[in-house]
DOPADREN-453952 format. One record per residue (C-alpha): x, y, z. Coordinates in steps of 0.001 Angstrom, whole numbers, padded with zeros to 6 digits, always signed. Each point is the difference from the previous one (the first is absolute). Example, Ala and Ser with C-alpha at 12.3 -4.5 7.8 and 13.67 -1.06 7.14 Angstrom:
BEGIN
+012300-004500+007800;+001370+003440-000660;
! end
This chain:
BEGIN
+084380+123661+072047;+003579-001909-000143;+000244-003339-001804;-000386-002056+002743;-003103+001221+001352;-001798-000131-003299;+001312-003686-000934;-001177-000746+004016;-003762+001993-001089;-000078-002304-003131;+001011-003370+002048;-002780+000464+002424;-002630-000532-002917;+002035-002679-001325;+002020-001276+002616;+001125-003591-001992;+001703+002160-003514;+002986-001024-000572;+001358+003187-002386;-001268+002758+003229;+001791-002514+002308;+003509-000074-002093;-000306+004025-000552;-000310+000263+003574;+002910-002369+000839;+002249+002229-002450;-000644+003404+001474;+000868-001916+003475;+002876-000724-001156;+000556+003112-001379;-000091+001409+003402;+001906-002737+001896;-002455-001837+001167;+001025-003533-000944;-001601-001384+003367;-003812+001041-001424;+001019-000343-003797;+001247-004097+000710;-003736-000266+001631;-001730+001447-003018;+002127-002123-002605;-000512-003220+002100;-003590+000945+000593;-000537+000111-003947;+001718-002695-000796;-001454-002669+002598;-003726+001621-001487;+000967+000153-004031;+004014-002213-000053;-000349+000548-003984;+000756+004100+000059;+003502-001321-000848;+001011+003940-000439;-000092+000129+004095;+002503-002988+000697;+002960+002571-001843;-000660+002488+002537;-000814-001822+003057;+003986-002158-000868;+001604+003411-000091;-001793+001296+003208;+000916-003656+001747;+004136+000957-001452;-000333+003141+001152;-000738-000866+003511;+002757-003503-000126;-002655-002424+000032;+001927-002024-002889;-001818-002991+000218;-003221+001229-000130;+000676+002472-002744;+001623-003718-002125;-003183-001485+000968;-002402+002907-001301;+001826+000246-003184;-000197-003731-000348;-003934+000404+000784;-000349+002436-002657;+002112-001973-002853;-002357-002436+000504;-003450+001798-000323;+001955+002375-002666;+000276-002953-002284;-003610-001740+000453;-001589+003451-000751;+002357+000067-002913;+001637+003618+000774;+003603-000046-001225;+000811+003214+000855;-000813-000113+003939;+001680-003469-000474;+003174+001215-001307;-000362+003020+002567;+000150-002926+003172;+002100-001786-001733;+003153+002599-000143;-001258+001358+003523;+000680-003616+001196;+002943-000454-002154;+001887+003174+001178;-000667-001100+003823;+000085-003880-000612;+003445+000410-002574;
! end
């Protein structure tokens, strides 16, 4: 069984967790399917918008595809839940992802 089909399998027991929903979003993109892997990161993060580690990836995916502003804005999003959960590293990650696109 391929990745994708066993993080699906998992996901239909628990359909609302957030790690099975990022792992799936990565081998997506891994393929290049940034259409169903943009779902799957905006589908965690309206459910659970404090996995701060899925705001990196979903920014790159939104540069990837020239959707600038919405890439700014989901870096922005992510700064700002980085910092209340107190995670300095996936702050400083945003924050030179926005930087480097922003600068």
């Amino acid at each position: 069984m391929d990745r994708i089909a066993q993080l699906k399998q998992f996901l239909e027991s628990s359909p609302n967790d957030s790690f099975l929903k990022h792992a799936l979003a990565l081998e997506y993109i891994k393929l290049g399917d940034d259409i169903t892997a943009r779902k799957l990161f905006e589908e965690l993060l309206a459910h659970e918008p404090g996995y701060t580690g899925s705001y990196y990836h979903l920014g790159k995916l939104l540069e990837r595809v020239g959707d600038t502003q919405a890439a700014i804005s989901t870096y922005e999003k992510g700064m700002t839940m980085a910092k209340a959960a107190n995670e300095r590293h996936t702050y400083n990650e945003l924050q030179s992802a926005y930087e480097d696109l922003v600068y």
